[in-house]
C-alpha positions as CSV (number, residue, x, y, z in Angstrom):
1,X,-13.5,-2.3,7.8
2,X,-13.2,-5.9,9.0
3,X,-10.1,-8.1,7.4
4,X,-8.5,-10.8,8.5
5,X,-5.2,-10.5,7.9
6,X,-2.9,-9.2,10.6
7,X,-0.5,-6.8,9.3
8,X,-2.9,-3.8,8.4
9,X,-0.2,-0.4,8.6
10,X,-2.5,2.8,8.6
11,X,-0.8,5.8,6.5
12,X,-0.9,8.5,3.5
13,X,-0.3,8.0,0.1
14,X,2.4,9.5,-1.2
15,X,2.7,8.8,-4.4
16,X,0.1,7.0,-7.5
17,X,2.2,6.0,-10.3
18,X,-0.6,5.2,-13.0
19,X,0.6,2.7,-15.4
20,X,-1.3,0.9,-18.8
21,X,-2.2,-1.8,-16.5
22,X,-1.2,-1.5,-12.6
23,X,-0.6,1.4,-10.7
24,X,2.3,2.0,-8.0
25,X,1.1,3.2,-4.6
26,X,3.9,4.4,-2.0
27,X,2.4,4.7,1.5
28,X,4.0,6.3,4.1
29,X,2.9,4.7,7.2
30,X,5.0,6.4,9.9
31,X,8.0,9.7,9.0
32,X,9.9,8.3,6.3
33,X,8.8,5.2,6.4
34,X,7.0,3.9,3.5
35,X,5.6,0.9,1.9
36,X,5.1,0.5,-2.2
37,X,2.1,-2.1,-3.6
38,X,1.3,-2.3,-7.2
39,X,-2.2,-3.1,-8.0
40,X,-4.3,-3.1,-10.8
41,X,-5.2,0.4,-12.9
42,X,-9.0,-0.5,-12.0
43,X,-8.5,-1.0,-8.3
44,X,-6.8,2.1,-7.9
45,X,-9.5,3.7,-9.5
46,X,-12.1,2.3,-7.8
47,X,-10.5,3.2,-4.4
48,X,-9.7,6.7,-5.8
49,X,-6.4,6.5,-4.7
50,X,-4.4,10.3,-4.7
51,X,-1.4,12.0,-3.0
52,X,-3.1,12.6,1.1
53,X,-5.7,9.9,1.3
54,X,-5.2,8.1,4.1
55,X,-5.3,4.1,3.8
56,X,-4.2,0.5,5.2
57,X,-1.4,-1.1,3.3
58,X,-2.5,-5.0,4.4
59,X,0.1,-7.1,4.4
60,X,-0.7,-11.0,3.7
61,X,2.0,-13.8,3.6
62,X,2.6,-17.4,4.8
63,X,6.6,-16.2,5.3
64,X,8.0,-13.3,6.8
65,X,11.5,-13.4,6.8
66,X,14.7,-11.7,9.0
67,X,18.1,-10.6,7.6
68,X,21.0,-8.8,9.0
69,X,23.6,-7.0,7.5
């Protein structure tokens, strides 16, 4: 796989929440960290997304922004 964006975090899917339209992928990508992407119903499909498959969440923005409590 070659991509150019620069934020590509390996991990596991750990949850598919199949909707009517999108579905809801939760990735953990290090112990108890996770990441959540909704995509379309077909793309999930046709990447056969389940529970254990390991991925890349890919991350691609013009802005990342930094807060504080």
């Amino acid at each position: 796989m070659q991509v150019s964006a620069r934020n590509a975090l390996k991990g596991t899917v750990k949850k598919v929440e199949v909707g009517s339209v999108n579905t809801e992928v939760t990735v953990e990508i290090a112990n108890g960290v996770e990441v959540t992407a909704i995509i379309t119903k077909s793309s999930a499909e046709n990447l056969q997304l389940a529970e254990g498959k390991q991925v890349y969440a890919i991350v691609k923005a013009t802005d990342v922004m930094i807060a504080i409590d």
